[in-house]
mmCIF file of the N, C-alpha and C atoms, coordinates in Angstrom:
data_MODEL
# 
_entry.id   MODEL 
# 
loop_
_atom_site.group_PDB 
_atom_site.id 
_atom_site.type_symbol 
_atom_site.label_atom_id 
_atom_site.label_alt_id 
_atom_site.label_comp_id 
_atom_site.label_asym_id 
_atom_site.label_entity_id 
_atom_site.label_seq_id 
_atom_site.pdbx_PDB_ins_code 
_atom_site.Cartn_x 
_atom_site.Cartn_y 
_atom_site.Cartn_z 
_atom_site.occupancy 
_atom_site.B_iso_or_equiv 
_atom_site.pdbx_formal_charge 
_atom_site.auth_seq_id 
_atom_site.auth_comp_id 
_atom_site.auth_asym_id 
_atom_site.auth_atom_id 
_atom_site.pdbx_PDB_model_num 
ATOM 1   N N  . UNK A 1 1  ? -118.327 -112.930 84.547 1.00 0.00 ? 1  UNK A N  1 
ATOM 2   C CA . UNK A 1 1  ? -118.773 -113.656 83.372 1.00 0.00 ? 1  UNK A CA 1 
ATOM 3   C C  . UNK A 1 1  ? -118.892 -112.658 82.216 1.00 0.00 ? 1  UNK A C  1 
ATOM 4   N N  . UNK A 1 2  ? -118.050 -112.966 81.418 1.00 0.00 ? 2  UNK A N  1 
ATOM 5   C CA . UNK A 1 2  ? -118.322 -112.092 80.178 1.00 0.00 ? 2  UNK A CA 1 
ATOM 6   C C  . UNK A 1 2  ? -119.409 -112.232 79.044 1.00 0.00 ? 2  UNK A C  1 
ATOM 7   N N  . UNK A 1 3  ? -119.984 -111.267 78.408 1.00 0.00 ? 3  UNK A N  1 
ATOM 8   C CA . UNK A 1 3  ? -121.348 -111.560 77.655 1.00 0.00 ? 3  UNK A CA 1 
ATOM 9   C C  . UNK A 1 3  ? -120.798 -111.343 76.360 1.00 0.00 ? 3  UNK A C  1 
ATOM 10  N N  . UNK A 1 4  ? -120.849 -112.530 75.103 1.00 0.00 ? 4  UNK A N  1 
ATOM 11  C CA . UNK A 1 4  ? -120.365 -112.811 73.880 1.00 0.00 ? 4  UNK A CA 1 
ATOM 12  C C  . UNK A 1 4  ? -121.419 -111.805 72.844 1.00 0.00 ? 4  UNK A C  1 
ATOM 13  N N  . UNK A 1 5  ? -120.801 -110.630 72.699 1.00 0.00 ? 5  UNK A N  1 
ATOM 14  C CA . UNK A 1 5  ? -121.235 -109.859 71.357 1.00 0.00 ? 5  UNK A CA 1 
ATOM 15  C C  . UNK A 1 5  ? -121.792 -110.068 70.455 1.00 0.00 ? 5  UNK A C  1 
ATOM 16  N N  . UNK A 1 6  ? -123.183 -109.800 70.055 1.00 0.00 ? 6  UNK A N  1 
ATOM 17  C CA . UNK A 1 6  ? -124.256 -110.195 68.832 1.00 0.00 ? 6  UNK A CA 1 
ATOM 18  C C  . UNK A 1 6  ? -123.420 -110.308 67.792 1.00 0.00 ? 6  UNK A C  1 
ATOM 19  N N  . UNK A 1 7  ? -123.363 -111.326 66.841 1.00 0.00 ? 7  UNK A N  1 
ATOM 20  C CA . UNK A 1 7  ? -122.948 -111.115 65.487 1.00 0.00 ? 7  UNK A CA 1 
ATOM 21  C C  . UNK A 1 7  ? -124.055 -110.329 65.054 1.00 0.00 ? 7  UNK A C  1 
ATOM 22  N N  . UNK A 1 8  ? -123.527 -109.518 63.578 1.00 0.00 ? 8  UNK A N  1 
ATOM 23  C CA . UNK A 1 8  ? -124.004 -108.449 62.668 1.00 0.00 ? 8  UNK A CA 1 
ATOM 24  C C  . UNK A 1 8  ? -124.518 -108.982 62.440 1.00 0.00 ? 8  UNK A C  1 
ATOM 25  N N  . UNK A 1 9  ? -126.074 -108.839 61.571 1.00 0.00 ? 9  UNK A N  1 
ATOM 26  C CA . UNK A 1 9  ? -126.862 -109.407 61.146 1.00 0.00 ? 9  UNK A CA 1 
ATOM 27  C C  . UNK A 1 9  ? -126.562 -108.852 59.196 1.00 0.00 ? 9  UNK A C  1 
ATOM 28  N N  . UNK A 1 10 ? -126.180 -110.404 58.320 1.00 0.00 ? 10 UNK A N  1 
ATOM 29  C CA . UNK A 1 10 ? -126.400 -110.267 57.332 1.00 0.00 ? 10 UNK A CA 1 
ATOM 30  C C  . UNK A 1 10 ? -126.956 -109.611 56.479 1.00 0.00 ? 10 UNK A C  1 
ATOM 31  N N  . UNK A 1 11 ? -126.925 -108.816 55.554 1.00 0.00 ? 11 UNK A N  1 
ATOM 32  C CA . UNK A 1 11 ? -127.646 -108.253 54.511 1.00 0.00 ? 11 UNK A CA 1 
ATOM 33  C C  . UNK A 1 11 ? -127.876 -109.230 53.389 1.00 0.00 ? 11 UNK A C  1 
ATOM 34  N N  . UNK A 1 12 ? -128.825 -108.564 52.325 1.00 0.00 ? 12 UNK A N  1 
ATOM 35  C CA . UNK A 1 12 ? -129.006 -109.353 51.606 1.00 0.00 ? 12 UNK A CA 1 
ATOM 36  C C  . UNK A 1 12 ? -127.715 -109.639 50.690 1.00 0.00 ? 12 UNK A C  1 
ATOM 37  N N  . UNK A 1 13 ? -126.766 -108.743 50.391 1.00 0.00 ? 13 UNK A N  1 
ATOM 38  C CA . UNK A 1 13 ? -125.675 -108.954 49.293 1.00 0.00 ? 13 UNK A CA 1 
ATOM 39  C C  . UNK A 1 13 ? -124.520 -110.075 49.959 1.00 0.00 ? 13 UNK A C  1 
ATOM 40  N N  . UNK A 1 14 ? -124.569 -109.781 51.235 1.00 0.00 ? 14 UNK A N  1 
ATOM 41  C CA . UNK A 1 14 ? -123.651 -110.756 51.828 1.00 0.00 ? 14 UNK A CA 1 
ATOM 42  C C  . UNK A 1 14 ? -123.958 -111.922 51.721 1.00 0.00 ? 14 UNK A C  1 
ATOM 43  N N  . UNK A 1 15 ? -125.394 -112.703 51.617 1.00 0.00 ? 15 UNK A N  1 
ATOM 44  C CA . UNK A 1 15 ? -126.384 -113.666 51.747 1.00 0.00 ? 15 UNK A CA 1 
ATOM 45  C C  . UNK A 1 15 ? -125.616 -114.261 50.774 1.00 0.00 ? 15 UNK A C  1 
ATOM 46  N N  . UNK A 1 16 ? -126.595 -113.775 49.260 1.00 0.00 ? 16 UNK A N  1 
ATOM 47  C CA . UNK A 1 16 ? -126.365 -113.968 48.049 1.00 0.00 ? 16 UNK A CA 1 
ATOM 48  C C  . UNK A 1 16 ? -125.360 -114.016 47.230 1.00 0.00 ? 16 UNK A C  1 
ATOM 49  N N  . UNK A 1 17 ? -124.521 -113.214 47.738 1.00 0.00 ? 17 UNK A N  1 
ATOM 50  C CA . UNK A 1 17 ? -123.366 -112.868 46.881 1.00 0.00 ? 17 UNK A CA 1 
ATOM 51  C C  . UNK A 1 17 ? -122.394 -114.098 47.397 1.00 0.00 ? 17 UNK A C  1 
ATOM 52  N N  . UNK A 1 18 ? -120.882 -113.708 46.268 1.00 0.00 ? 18 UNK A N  1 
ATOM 53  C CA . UNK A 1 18 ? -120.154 -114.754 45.850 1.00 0.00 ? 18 UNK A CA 1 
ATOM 54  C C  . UNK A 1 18 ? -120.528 -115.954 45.823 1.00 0.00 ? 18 UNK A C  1 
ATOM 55  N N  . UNK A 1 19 ? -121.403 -116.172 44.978 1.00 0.00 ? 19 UNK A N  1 
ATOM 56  C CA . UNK A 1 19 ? -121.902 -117.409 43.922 1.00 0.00 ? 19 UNK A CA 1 
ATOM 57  C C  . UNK A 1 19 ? -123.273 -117.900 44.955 1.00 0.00 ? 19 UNK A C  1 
ATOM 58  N N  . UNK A 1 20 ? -123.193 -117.488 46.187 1.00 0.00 ? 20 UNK A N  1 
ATOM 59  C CA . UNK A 1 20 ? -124.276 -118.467 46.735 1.00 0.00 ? 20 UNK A CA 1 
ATOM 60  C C  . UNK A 1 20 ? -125.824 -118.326 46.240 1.00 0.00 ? 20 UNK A C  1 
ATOM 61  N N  . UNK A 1 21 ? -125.624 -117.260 45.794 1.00 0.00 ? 21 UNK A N  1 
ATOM 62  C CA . UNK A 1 21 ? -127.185 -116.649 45.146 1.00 0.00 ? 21 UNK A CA 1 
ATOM 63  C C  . UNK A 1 21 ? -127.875 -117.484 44.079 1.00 0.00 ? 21 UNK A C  1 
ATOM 64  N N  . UNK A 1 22 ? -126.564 -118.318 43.257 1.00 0.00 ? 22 UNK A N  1 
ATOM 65  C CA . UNK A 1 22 ? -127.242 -119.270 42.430 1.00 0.00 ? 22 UNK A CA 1 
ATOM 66  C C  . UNK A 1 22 ? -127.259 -120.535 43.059 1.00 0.00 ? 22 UNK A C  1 
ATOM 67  N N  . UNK A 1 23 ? -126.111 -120.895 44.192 1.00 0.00 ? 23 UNK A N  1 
ATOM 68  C CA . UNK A 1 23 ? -126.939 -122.329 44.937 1.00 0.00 ? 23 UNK A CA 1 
ATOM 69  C C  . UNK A 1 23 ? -128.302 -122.278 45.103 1.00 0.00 ? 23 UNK A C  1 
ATOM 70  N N  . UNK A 1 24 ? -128.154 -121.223 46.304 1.00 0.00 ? 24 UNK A N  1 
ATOM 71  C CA . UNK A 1 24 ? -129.453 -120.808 46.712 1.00 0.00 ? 24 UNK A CA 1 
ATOM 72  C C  . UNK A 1 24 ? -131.214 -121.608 45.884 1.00 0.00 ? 24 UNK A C  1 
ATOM 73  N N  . UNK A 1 25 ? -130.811 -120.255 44.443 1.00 0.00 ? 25 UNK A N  1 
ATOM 74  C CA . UNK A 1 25 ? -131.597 -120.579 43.593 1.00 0.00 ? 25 UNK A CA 1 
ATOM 75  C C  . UNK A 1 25 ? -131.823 -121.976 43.498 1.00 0.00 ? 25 UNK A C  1 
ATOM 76  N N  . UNK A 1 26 ? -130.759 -123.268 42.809 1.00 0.00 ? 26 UNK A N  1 
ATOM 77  C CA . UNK A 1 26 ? -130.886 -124.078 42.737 1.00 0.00 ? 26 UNK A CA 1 
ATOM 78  C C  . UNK A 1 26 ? -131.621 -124.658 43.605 1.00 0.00 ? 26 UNK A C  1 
ATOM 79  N N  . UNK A 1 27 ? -130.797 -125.178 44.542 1.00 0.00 ? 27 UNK A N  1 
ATOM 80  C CA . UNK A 1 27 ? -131.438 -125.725 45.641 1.00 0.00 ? 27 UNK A CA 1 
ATOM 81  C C  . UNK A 1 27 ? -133.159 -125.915 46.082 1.00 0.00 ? 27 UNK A C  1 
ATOM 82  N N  . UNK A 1 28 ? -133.217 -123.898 45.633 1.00 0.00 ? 28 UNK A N  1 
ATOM 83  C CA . UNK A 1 28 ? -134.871 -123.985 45.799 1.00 0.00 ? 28 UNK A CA 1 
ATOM 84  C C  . UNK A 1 28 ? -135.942 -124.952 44.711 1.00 0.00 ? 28 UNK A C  1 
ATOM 85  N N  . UNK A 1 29 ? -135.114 -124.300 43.317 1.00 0.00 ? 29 UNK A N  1 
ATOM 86  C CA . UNK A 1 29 ? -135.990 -124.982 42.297 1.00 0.00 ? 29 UNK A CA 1 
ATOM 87  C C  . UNK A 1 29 ? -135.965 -126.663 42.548 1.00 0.00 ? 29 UNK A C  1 
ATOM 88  N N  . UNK A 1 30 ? -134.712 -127.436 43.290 1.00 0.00 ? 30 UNK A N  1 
ATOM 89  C CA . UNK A 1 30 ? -134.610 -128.956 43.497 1.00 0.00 ? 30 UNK A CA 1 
ATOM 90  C C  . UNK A 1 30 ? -135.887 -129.207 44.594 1.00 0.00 ? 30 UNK A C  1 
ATOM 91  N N  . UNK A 1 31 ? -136.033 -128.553 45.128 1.00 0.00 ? 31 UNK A N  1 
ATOM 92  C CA . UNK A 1 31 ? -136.784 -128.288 46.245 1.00 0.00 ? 31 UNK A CA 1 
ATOM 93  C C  . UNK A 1 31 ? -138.367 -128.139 45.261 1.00 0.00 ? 31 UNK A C  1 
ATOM 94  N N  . UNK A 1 32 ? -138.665 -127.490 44.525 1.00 0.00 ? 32 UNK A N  1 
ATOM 95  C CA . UNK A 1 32 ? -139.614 -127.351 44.267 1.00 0.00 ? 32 UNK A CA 1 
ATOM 96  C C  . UNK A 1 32 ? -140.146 -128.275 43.261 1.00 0.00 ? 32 UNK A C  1 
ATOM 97  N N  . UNK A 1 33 ? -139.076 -128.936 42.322 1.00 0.00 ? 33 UNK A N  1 
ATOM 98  C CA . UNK A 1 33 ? -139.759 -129.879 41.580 1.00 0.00 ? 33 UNK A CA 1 
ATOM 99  C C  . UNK A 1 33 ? -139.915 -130.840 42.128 1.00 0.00 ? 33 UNK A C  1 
ATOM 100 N N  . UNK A 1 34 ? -139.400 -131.276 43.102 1.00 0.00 ? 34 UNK A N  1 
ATOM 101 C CA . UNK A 1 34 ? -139.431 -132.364 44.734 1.00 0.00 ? 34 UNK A CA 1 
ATOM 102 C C  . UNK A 1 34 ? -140.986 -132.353 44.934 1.00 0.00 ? 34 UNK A C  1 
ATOM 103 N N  . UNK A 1 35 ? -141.347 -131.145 45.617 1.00 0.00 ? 35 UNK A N  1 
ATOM 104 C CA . UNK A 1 35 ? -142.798 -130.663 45.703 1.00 0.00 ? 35 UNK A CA 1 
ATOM 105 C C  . UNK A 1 35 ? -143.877 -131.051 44.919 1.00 0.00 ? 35 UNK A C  1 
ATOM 106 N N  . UNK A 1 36 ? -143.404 -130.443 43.634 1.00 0.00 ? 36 UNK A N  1 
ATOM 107 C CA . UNK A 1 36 ? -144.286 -130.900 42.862 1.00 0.00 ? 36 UNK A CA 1 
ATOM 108 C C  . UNK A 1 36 ? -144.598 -132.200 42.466 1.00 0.00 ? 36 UNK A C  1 
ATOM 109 N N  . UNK A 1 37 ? -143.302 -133.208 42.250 1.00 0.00 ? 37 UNK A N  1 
ATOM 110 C CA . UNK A 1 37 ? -143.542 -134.548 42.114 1.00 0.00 ? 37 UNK A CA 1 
ATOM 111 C C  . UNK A 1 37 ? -144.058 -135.187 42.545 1.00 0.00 ? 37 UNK A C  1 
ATOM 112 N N  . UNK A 1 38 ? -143.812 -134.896 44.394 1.00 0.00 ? 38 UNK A N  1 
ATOM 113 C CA . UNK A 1 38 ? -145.031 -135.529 45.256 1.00 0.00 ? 38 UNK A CA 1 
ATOM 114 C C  . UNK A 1 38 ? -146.678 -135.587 45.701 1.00 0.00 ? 38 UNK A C  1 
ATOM 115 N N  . UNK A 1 39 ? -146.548 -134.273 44.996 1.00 0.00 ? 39 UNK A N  1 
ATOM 116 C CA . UNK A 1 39 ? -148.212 -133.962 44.764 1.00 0.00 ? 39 UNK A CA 1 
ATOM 117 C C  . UNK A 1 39 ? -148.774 -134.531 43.359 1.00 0.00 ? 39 UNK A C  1 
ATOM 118 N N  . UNK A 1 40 ? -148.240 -134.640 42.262 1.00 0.00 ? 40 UNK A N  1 
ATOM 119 C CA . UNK A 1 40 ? -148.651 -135.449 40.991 1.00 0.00 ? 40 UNK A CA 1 
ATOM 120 C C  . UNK A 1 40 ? -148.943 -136.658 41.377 1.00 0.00 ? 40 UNK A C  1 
ATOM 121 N N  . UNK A 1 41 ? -147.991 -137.696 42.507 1.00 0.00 ? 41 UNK A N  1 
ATOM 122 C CA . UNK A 1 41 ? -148.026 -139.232 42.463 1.00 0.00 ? 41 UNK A CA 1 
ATOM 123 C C  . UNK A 1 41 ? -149.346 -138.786 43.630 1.00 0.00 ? 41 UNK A C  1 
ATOM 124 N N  . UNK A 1 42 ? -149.215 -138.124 44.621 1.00 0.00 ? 42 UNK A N  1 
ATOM 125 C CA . UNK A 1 42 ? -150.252 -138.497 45.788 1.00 0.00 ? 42 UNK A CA 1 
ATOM 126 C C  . UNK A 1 42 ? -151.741 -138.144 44.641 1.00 0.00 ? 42 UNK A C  1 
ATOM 127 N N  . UNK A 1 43 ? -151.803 -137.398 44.469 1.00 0.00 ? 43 UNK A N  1 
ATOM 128 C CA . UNK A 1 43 ? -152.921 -137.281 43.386 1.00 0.00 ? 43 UNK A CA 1 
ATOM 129 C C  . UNK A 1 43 ? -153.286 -138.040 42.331 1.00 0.00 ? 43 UNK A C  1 
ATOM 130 N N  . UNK A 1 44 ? -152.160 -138.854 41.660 1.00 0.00 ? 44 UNK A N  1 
ATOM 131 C CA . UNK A 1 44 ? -152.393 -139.809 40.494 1.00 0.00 ? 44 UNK A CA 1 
ATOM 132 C C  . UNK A 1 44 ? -152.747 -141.476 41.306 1.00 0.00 ? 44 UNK A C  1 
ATOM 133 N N  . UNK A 1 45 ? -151.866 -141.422 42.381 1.00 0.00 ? 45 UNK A N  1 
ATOM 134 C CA . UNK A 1 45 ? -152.166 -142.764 42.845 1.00 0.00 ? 45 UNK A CA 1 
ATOM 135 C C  . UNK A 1 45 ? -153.296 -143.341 43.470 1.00 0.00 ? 45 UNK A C  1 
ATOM 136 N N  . UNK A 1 46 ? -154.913 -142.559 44.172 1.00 0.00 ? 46 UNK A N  1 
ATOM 137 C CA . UNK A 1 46 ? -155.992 -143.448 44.045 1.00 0.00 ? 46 UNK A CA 1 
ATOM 138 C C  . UNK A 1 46 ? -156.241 -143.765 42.873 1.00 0.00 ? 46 UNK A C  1 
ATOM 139 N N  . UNK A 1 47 ? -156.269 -143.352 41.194 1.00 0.00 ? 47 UNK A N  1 
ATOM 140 C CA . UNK A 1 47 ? -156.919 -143.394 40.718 1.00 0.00 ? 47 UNK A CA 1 
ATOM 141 C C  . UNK A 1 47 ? -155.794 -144.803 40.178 1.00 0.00 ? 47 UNK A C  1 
ATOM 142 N N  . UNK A 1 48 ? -154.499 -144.973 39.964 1.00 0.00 ? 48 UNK A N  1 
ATOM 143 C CA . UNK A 1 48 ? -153.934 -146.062 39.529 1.00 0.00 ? 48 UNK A CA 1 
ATOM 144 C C  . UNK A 1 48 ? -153.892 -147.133 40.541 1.00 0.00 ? 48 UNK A C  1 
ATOM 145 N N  . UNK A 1 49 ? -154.090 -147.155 41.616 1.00 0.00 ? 49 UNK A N  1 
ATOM 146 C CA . UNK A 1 49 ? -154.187 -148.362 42.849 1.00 0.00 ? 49 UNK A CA 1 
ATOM 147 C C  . UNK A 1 49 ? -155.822 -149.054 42.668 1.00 0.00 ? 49 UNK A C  1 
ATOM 148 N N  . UNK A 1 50 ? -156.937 -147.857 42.006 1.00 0.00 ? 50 UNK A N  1 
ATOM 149 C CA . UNK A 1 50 ? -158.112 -148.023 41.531 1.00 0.00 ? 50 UNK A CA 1 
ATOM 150 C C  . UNK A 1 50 ? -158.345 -149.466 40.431 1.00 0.00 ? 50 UNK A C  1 
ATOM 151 N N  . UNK A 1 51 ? -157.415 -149.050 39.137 1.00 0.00 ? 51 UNK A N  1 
ATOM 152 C CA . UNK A 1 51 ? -157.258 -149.507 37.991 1.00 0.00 ? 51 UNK A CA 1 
ATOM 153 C C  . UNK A 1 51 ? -157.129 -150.967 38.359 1.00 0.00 ? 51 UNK A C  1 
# 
């Protein structure tokens, strides 16, 4: 039985680099105004289900 060789483990330039560094980015900030939106309504909505 043969044993399949670790892939290299990525660096950061390989990660990031050729363009993915700004998906990346994106993605996170979509991700984060996501976040945030859902914490404004869970927080705004006793007080408008109140009203």
């Amino acid at each position: 039985m043969a044993v399949a060789p670790k892939p290299a483990a990525m660096g950061w330039r390989e990660l990031l680099g050729a363009g993915r560094g700004r998906l990346t980015v994106g993605i996170l900030l979509v991700e984060f105004v996501a976040a945030v939106q859902s914490s404004v309504v869970a927080s705004i909505m006793p007080a408008v289900a109140h009203d």
